[in-house]
C-alpha positions as CSV (number, residue, x, y, z in Angstrom):
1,X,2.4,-30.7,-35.5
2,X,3.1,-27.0,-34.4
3,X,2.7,-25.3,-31.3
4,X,1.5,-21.6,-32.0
5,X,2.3,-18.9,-29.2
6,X,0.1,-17.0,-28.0
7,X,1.4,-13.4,-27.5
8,X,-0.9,-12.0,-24.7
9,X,-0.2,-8.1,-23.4
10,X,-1.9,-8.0,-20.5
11,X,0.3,-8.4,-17.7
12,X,-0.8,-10.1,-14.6
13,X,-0.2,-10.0,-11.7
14,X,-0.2,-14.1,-9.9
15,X,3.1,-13.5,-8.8
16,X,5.7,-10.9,-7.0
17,X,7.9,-11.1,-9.7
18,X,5.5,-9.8,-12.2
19,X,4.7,-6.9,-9.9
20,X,7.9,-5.8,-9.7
21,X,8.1,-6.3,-13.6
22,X,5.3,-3.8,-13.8
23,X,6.5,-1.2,-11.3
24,X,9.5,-1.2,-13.1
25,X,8.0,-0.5,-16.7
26,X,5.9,2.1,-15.4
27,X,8.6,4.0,-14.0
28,X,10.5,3.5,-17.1
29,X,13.2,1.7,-15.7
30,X,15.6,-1.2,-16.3
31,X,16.5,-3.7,-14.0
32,X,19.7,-1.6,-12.4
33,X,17.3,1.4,-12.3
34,X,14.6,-0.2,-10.4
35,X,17.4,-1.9,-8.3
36,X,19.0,1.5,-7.4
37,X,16.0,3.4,-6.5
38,X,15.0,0.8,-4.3
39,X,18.4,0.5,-2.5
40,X,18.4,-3.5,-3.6
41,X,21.1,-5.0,-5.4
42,X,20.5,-5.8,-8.8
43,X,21.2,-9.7,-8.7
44,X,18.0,-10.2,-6.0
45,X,16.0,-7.5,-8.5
46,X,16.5,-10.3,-11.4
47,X,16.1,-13.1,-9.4
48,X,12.9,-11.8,-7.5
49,X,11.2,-11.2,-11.5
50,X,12.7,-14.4,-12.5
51,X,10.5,-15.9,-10.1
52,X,12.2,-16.7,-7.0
53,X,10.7,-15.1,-3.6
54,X,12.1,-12.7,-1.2
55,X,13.6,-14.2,2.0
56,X,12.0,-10.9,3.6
57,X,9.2,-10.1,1.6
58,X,7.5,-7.3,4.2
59,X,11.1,-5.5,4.4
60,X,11.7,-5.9,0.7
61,X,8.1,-4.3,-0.3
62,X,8.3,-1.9,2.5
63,X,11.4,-0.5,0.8
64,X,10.0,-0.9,-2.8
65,X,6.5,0.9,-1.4
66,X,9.2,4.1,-0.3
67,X,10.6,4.0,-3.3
68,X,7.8,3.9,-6.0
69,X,4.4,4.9,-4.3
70,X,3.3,1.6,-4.8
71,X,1.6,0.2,-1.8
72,X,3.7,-2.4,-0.3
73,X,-0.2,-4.3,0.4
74,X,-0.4,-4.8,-3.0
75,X,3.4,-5.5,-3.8
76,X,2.9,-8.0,-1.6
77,X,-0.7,-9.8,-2.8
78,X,-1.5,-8.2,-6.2
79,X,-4.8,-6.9,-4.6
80,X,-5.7,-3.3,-3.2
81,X,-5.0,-3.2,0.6
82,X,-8.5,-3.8,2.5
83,X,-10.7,-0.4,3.8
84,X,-9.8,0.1,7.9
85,X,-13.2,-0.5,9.3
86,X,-15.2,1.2,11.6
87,X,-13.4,2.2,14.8
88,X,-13.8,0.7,18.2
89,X,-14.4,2.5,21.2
90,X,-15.0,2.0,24.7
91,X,-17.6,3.3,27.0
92,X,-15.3,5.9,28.2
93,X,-14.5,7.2,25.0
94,X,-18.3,7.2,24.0
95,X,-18.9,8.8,27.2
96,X,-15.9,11.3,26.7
97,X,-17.0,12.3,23.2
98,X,-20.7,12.6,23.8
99,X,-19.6,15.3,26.7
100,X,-17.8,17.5,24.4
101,X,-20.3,17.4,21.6
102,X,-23.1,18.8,24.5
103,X,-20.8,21.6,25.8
104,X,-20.1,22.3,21.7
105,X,-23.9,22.8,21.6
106,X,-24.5,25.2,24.3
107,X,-21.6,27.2,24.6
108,X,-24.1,30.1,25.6
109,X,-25.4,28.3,28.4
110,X,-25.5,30.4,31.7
111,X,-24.7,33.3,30.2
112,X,-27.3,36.7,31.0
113,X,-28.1,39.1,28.6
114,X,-27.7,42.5,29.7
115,X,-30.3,45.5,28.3
């Protein structure tokens, strides 16, 4: 009986290690590169795509986001950070707002024309 690999290229991404694996072949980097743009040494680098887990994951992908562009949301989770949503205000902000929009309307207003 034989076991026959499977040899699959699509990455995924279940796991902070494999993330990291990812930003670091799309940067085009090795292990030390990734390590040294990211001001991380290179031993936690290995371990961290080896599978083990950060001991301070939102410092560690804070510093990785700086580095890379990568958002440190998804460096995190694997998934696109979530859309803010709408903005909460309080009557005296409303009130506020409302104000300035009427004066913006009728900047004219009590003005005479003269002949």
């Amino acid at each position: 009986m034989t076991t026959e690999h499977v040899y699959d290229p699509e990455p995924t991404l279940d796991s902070f290690g494999a993330r990291l694996a990812i930003i670091r072949w799309a940067k085009g980097w090795n292990t030390k590169e990734a390590a040294l743009a990211c001001r991380i040494p290179e031993a936690n680098w290995r371990e961290w795509e080896a599978g083990r887990s950060p001991r301070r994951m939102v410092e560690i992908a804070q510093a990785i986001s700086e580095s890379t562009g990568y958002s440190d949301y998804w460096i995190m989770t694997g998934v696109s950070a979530p859309e803010p949503g709408p903005k909460r205000t309080n009557a005296a902000t409303t009130r506020a707002t409302r104000r300035t929009c009427v004066q913006a309307a009728r900047p004219y207003q009590g003005l005479k024309l003269v002949a």
